[in-house]
C-alpha positions in Angstrom: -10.5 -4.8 15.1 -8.9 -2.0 17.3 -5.1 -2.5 17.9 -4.1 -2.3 21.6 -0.9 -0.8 20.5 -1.2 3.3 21.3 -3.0 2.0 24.9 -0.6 -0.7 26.3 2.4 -0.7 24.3 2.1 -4.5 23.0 1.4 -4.7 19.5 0.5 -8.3 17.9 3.3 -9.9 15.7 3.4 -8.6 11.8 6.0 -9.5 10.0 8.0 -6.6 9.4 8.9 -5.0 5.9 12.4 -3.1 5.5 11.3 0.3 5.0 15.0 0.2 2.7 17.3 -1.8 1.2 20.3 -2.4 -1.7 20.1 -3.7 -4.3 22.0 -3.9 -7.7 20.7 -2.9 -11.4 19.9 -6.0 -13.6 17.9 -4.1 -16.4 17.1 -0.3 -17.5 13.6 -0.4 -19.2 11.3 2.5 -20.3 8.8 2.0 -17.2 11.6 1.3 -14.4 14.5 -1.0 -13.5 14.6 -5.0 -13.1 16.6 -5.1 -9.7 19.1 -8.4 -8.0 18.0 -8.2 -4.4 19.8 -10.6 -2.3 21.1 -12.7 -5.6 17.3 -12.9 -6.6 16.3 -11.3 -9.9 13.4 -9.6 -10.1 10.3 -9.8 -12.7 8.9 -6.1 -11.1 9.9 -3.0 -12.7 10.8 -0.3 -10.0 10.5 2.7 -10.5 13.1 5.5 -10.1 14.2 8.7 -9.1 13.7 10.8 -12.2 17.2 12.6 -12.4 19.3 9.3 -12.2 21.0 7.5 -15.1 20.9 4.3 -14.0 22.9 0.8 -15.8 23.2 -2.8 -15.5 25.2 -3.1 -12.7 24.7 0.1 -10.6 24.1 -0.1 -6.9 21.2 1.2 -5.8 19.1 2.1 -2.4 15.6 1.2 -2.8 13.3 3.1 -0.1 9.7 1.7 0.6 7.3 4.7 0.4 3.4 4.6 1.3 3.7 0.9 0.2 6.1 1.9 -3.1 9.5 0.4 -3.8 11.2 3.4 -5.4 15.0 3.8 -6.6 16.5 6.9 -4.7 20.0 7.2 -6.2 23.0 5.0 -7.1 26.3 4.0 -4.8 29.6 4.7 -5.9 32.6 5.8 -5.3 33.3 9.6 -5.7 35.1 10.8 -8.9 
């Protein structure tokens, strides 16, 4: 199927996936983080940006990336 998009500027509806979003830290595990995404709990474990020290609790912005949730840093206040 070719999408008439690039030639008349009219794409057909998809349902559109925020490319980011916050969340908060419900669980730190050895292969990624549980997350609470709009008071929803999640089973997934996402995975993180390696130089973060992350804990139950920390807000969080999770970027979509070439179909891959990934945990970018935490929120906080400066110390």
């Amino acid at each position: 199927m070719i999408d008439s998009e690039p030639f008349t500027g009219v794409s057909s509806p998809k349902k559109e996936q925020a490319q980011s979003f916050l969340a908060t830290v419900e669980g730190v595990y050895s292969d990624g983080v549980t997350l609470k995404i709009n008071g929803a709990v999640t089973q997934k474990h996402y995975l993180t940006n390696a130089a973060l020290s992350l804990s139950k609790g920390d807000r969080v912005k999770v970027a979509r990336i070439s179909g891959t949730y990934i945990v970018e840093y935490k929120i906080s206040r400066p110390h």
